[in-house]
GUKOL-492301 format. One record per residue (C-alpha): x, y, z; residue number from 1. Coordinates in Angstrom, 3 decimals. Example, Ala and Ser with C-alpha at 12.3 -4.5 7.8 and 13.67 -1.06 7.14 Angstrom:
R        xx        yy        zz  resi
R    12.300    -4.500     7.800     1
R    13.670    -1.060     7.140     2
//
This chain:
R        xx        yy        zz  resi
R    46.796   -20.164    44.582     1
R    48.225   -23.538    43.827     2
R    46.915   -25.813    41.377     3
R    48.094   -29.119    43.251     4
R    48.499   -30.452    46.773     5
R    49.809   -28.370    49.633     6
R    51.399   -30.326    52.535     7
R    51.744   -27.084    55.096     8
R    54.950   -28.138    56.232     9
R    55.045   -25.700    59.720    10
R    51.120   -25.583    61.656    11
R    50.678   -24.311    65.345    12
R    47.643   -24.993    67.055    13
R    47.343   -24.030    71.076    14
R    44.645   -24.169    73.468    15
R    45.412   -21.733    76.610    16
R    42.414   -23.230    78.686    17
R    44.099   -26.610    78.507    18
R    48.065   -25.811    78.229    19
R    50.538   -22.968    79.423    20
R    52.514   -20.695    76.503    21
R    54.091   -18.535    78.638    22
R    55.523   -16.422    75.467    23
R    52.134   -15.646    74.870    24
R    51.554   -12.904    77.268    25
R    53.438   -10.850    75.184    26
R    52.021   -11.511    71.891    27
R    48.054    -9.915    72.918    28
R    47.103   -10.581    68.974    29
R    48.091   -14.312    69.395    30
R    47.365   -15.012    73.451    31
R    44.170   -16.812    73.097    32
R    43.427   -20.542    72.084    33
R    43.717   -21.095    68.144    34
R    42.472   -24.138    67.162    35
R    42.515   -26.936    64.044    36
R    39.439   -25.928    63.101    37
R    40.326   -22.376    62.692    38
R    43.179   -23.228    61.070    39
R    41.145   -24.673    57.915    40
R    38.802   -21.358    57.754    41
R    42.082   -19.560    57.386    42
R    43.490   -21.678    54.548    43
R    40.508   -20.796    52.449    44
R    40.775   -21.832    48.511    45
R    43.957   -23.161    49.328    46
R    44.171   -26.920    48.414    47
R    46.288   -28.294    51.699    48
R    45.883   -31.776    51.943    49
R    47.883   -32.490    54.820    50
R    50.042   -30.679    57.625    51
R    53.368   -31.154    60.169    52
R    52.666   -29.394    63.588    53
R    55.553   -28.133    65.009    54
R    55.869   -27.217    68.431    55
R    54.259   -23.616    69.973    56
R    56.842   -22.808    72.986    57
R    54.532   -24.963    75.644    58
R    55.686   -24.823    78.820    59
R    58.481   -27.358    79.256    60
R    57.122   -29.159    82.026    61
R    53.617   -29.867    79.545    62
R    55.919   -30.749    76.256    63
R    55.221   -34.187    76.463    64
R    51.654   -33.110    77.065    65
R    51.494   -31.054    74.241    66
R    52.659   -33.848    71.455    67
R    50.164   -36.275    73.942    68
R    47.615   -33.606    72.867    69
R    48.378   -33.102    69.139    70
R    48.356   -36.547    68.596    71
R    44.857   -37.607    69.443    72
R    43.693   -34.251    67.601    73
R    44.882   -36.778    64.757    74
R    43.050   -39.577    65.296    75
R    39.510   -37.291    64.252    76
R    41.784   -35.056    61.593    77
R    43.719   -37.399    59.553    78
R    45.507   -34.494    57.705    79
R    47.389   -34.259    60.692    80
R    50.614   -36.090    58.919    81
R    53.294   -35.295    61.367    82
R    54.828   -33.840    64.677    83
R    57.921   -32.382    65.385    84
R    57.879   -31.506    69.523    85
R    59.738   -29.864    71.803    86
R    62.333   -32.072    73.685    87
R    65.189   -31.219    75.831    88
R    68.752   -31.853    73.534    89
R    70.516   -29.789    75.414    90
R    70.681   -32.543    78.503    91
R    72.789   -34.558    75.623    92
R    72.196   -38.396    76.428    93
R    69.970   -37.667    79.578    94
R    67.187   -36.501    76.768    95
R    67.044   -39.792    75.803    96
R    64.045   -40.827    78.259    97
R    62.131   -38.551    77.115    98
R    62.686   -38.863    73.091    99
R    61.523   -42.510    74.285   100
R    58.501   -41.238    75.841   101
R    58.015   -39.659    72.323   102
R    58.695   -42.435    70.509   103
R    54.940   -43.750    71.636   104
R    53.774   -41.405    69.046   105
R    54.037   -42.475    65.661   106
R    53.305   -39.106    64.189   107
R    56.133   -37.852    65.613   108
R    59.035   -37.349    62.725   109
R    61.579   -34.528    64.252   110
R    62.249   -32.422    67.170   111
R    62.381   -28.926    67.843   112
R    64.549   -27.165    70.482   113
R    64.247   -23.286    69.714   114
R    67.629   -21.869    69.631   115
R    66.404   -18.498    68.868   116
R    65.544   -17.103    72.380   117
R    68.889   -18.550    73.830   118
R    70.982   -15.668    74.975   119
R    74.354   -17.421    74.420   120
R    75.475   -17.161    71.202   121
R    77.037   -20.689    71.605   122
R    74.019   -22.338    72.568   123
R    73.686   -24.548    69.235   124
R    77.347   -25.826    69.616   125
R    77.715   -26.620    73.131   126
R    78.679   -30.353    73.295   127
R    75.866   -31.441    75.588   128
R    73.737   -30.116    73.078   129
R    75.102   -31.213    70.054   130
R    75.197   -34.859    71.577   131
R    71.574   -34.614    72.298   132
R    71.005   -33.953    68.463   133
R    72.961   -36.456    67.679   134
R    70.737   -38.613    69.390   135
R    68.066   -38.042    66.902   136
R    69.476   -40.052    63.769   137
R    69.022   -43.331    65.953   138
R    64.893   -42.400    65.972   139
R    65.106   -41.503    62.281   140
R    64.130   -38.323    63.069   141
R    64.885   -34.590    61.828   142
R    65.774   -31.833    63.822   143
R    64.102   -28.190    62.870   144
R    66.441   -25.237    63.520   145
R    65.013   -22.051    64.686   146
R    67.199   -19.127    65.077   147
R    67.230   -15.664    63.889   148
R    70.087   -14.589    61.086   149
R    72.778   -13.603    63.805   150
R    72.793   -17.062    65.175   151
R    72.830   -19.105    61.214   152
R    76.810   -19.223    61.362   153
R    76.429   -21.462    64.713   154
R    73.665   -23.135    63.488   155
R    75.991   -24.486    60.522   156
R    78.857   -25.462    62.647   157
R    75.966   -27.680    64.474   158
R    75.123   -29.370    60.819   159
R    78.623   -30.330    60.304   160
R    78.977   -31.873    63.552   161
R    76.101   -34.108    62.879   162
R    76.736   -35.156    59.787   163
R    74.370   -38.227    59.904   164
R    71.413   -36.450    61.343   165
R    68.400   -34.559    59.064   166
R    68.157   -30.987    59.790   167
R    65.386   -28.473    58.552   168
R    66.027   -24.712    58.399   169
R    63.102   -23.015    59.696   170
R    61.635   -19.715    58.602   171
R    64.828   -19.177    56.406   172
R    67.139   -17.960    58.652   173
R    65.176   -15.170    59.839   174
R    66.757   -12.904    58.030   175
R    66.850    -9.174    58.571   176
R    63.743    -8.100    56.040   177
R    62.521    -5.228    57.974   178
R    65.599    -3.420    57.796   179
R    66.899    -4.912    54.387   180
R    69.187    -6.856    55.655   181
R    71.439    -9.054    53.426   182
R    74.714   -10.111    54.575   183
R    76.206   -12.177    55.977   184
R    72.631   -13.803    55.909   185
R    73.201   -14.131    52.406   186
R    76.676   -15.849    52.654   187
R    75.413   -18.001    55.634   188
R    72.870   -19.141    53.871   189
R    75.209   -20.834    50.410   190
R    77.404   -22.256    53.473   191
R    74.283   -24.016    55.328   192
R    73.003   -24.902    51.561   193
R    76.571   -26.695    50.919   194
R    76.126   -29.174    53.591   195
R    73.227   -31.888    51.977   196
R    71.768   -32.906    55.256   197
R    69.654   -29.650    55.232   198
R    66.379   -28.776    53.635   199
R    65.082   -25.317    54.422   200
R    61.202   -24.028    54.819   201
R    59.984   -20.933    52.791   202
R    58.260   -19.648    55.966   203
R    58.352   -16.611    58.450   204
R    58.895   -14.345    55.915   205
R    56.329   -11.574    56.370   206
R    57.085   -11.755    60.292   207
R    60.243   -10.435    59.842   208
R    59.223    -7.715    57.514   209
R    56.926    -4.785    58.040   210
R    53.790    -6.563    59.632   211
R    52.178    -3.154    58.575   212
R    53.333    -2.437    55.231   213
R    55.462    -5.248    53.631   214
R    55.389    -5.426    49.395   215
R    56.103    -8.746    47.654   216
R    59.041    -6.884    46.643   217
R    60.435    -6.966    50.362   218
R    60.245   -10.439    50.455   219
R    61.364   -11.801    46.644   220
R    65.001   -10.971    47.120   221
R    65.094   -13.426    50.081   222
R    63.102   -16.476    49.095   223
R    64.744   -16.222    45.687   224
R    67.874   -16.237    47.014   225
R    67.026   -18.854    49.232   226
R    65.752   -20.960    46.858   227
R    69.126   -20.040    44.648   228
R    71.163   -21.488    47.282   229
R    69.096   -25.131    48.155   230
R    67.233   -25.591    44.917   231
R    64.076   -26.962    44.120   232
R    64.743   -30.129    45.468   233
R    65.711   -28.951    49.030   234
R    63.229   -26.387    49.719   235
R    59.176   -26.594    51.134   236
R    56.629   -24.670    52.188   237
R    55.205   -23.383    55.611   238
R    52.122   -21.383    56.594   239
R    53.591   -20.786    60.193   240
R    49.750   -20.264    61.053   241
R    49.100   -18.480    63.228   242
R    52.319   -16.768    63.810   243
R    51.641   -15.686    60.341   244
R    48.553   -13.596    61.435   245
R    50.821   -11.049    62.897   246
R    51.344    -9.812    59.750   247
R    49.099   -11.196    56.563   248
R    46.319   -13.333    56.361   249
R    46.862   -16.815    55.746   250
R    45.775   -16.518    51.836   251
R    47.640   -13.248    51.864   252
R    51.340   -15.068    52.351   253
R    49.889   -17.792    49.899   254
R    49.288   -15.484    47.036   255
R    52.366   -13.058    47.926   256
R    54.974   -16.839    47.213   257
R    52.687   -17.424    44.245   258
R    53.677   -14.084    42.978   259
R    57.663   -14.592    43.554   260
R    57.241   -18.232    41.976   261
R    55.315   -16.702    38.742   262
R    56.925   -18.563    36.006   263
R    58.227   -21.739    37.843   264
R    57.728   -25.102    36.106   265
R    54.657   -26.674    37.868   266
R    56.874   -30.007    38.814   267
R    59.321   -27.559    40.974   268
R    55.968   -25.587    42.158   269
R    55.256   -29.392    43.060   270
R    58.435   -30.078    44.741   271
R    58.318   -26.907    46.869   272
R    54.558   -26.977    48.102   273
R    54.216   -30.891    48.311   274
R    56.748   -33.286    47.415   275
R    59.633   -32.495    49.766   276
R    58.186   -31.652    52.822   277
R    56.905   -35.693    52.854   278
R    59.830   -36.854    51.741   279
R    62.122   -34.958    54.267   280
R    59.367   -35.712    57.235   281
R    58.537   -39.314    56.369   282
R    54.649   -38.713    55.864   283
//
């Protein structure tokens, strides 16, 4: 496990009695409420000191509900360092009453607009969309991008037509690990690393291997290479609890990064589980 602080740079937490995930039905293992308190039982021995909450797929209509939510969790459970909701970018400037609403919550550093599930291919560069980004350097705040591998070469164009906005790469790409999947991920990935605006989360990984039988050795290939591209200084750490669950135990995903970092100098181990996930989310 790690030796110094963990800032867990990618928490969900969800209550279905209180708030609608309508993704949920679909996902039996994960449909029921998972709270902050389980959360901590699940970190175990590992020494997290603070967290970012990042938005679970709420129901639009209860987004603003959802960060309303989060927020007072904090007040009891300081470790709570940051939020990054759900807003709608893709209305370009007519977002902006709502990233106001936001802006009552100081804990909120970023957005998150999942690009993943869109089924065009050019959601991340349509110009309504990319105008609502845009709209996010005037807060200060980051936007996380979520998409799966096919989508990473659209997600880059985005990047470079926001050049004065802070993005985060979520879940590395989600690259093709089940299959073995390296290019053009792997290509993608040095062109998204190029552009200095980006930081990128060592997260997701055992999700989109084998949730049954994944090695370490599935998974080295992709963080190293990850790592390769954005360096030390550029990359951070993410439990995506309880997504994670799906396929390893909390401590499980912990130990399996340890294993791939064996060797690194503790101040990069610092940079990676600590150190740049407050600097690139304000904590």
């Amino acid at each position: 496990m790690p030796s110094a602080p963990v800032i867990d740079a990618h928490v969900h937490v969800w209550d279905t009695r209180a708030l609608r995930y309508p993704w949920l039905k679909d996902v039996p293992l994960l449909n029921r409420p998972y709270l902050l308190s389980e959360y901590w039982q699940a970190v175990g021995k590992v020494p997290v000191e603070g967290i970012v909450f990042v938005q679970a797929e709420v129901d639009p209509a209860q987004a603003l509900d959802e960060a309303r939510w989060v927020s007072e969790l904090a007040k009891t459970d300081t470790r709570i360092r940051g939020i990054v909701p759900w807003a709608p970018l893709e209305k370009g400037a007519e977002a902006r009453p709502f990233l106001e609403a936001l802006r009552q919550l100081p804990l909120v550093k970023g957005i998150r607009r999942i690009i993943q599930f869109e089924p065009d291919s050019g959601f991340s560069v349509r110009p309504q969309f990319v105008e609502g980004v845009r709209l996010l350097a005037e807060l200060g705040w980051s936007f996380d991008i979520c998409v799966s591998h096919r989508q990473l070469e659209n997600a880059t164009t985005l990047v470079r037509r926001c050049p004065e906005v802070s993005f985060v790469l979520d879940h590395i790409a989600k690259p093709g690990i089940q299959m073995g999947l390296r290019e053009p991920w792997a290509e993608q990935m040095r062109q998204i690393a190029d552009l200095p605006n980006v930081v990128c989360k060592i997260s997701g990984l055992v999700t989109e291997a084998d949730h049954a039988a994944w090695r370490v050795e599935d998974l080295k290939p992709y963080a190293e290479h990850t790592i390769a591209c954005f360096g030390f200084d550029r990359v951070m750490f993410g439990g995506d609890w309880p997504v994670v669950t799906q396929a390893a135990e909390y401590t499980r995903w912990v130990g399996a990064l340890d294993s791939i970092l064996a060797g690194t100098p503790a101040r990069n181990l610092r940079k990676l589980y600590h150190d740049n996930a407050a600097r690139a989310y304000r904590l």
